[in-house]
C-alpha positions in Angstrom: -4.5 -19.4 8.2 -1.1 -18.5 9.5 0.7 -15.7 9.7 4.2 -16.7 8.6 7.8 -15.5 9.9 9.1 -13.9 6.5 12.6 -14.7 5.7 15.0 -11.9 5.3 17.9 -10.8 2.6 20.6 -13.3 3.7 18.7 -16.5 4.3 20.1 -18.8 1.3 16.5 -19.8 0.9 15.8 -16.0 -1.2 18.3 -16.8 -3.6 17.1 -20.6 -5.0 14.9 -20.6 -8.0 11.7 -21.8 -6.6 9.9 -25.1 -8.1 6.6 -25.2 -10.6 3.5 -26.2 -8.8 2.3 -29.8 -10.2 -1.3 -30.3 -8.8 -3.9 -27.0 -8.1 -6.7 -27.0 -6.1 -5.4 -29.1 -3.4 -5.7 -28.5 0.0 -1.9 -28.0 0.5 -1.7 -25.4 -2.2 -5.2 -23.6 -0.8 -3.6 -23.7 2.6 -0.5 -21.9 1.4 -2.3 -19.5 -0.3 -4.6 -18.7 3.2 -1.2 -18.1 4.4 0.2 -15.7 2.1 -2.8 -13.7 2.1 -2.7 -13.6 5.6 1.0 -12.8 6.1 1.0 -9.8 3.5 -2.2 -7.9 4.9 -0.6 -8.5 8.3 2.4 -6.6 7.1 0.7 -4.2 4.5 2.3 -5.6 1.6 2.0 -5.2 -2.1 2.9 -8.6 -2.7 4.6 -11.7 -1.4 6.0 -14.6 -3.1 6.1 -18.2 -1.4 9.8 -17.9 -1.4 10.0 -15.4 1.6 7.8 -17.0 3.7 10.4 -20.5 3.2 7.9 -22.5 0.3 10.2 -23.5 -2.5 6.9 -23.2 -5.4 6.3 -20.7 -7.9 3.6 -18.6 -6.3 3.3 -15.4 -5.8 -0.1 -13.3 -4.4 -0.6 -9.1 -5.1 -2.8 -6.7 -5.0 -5.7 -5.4 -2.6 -9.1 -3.9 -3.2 -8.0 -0.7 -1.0 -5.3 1.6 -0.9 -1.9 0.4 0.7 -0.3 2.6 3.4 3.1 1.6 2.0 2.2 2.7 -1.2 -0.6 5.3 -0.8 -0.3 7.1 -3.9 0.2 4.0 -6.1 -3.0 2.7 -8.6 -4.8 -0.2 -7.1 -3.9 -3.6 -8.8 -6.3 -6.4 -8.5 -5.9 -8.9 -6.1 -4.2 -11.7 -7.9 -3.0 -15.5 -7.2 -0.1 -16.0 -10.1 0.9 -19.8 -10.1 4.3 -20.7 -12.8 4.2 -17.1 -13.8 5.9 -16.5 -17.3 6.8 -12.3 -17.9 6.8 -11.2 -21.4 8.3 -7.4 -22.0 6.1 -5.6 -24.4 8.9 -3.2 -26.3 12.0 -2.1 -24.8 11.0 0.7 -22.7 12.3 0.8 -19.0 11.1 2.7 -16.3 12.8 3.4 -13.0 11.2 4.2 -9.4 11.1 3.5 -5.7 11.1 0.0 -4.4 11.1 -2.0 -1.2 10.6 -5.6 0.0 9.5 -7.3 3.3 12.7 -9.3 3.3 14.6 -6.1 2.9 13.5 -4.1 5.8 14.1 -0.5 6.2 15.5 0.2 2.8 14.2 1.3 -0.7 16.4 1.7 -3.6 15.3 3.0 -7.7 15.3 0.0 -9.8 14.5 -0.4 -13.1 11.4 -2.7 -14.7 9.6 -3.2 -18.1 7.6 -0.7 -18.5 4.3 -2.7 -20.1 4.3 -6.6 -19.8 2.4 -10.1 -20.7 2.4 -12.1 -18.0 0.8 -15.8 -17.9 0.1 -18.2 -15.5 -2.6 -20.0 -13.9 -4.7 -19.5 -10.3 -4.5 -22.0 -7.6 -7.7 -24.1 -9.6 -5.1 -24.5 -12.4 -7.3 -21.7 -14.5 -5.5 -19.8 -17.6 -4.1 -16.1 -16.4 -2.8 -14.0 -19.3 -2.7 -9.8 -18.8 -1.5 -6.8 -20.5 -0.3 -4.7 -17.7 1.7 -1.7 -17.0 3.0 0.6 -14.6 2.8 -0.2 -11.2 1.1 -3.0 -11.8 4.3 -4.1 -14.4 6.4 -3.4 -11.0 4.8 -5.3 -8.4 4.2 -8.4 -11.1 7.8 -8.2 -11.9 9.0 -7.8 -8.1 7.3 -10.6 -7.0 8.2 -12.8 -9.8 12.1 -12.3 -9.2 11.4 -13.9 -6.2 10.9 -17.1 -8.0 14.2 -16.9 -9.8 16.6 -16.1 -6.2 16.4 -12.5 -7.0 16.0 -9.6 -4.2 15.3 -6.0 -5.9 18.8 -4.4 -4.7 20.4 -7.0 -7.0 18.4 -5.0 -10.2 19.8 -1.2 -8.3 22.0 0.2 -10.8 23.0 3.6 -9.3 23.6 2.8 -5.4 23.4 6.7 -4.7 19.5 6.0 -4.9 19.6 3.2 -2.2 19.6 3.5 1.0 17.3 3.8 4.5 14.2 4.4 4.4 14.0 6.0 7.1 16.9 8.9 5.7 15.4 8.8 2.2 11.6 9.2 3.2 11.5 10.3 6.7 7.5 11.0 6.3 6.8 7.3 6.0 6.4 6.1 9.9 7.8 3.1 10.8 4.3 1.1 10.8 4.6 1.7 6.9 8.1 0.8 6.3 9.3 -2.3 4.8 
């Protein structure tokens, strides 16, 4: 396990649409995922897709089994390995709130997300995924997966008066829990 360098907003690599995984339970794939795992806890994050740390493949890891100091008053989601995710919205509704993103240090902005999705995919075995989900767990799905189609969250902002540093907009959060 590795803990990788994570690439910032800027880096051309963020905004290519990442490739489908071909083969699961390969040592390669297991070894990426040792690494993603080991790179978000290192930086207390919600999620983290293969894009930021530089892997051009659909996969994206979330969730934890304990609360997340970023995030401390956020419902736990289950820790998840999502492999060629597909997002289904369930209805029309929309629901706005807080984000950040490791490659978008230091800054939170409201964006909008479905408010109750499918989403499908597989685990790294190559094993069926397919959950109802909403809320948070809706956001940090949906996050994650715009990382496989080039997309950072501030490109989803709609009203840039709630954008802005984190450090102005939330000066309770200490810098160890920042993006």
């Amino acid at each position: 396990m590795t803990i990788r360098d994570i690439l910032k907003m800027g880096d051309a690599r963020l905004l290519l649409v990442a490739k489908p995984v071909q083969a699961f339970d390969t040592p390669v794939l297991h070894a990426l995922i040792a690494d993603l795992r080991e790179t978000m806890a290192a930086v207390n994050g919600a999620g983290l897709a293969a894009p930021q740390i530089g892997v051009d493949l659909q996969v994206v890891i979330f969730g934890s089994a304990a609360v997340n100091p970023r995030y401390p008053d956020r419902p736990l989601v289950p820790r998840t390995v999502l492999i060629n995710p597909v997002i289904t919205p369930l209805g029309v509704n929309e629901e706005e709130d807080w984000e950040g993103c490791l490659s978008v240090p230091g800054l939170r902005g409201v964006v909008p997300r479905w408010s109750h999705i499918r989403y499908t995919g597989v685990d790294e075995w190559g094993h069926a995924i397919d959950r109802t989900v909403e809320g948070f767990h809706a956001r940090v799905v949906q996050h994650e997966c715009d990382h496989l189609i080039g997309k950072l969250y501030p490109m989803r902002v709609r009203d840039f008066t709630r954008f802005g540093f984190t450090d102005v907009l939330f000066p309770e959060i200490s810098a160890a829990e920042d993006d």
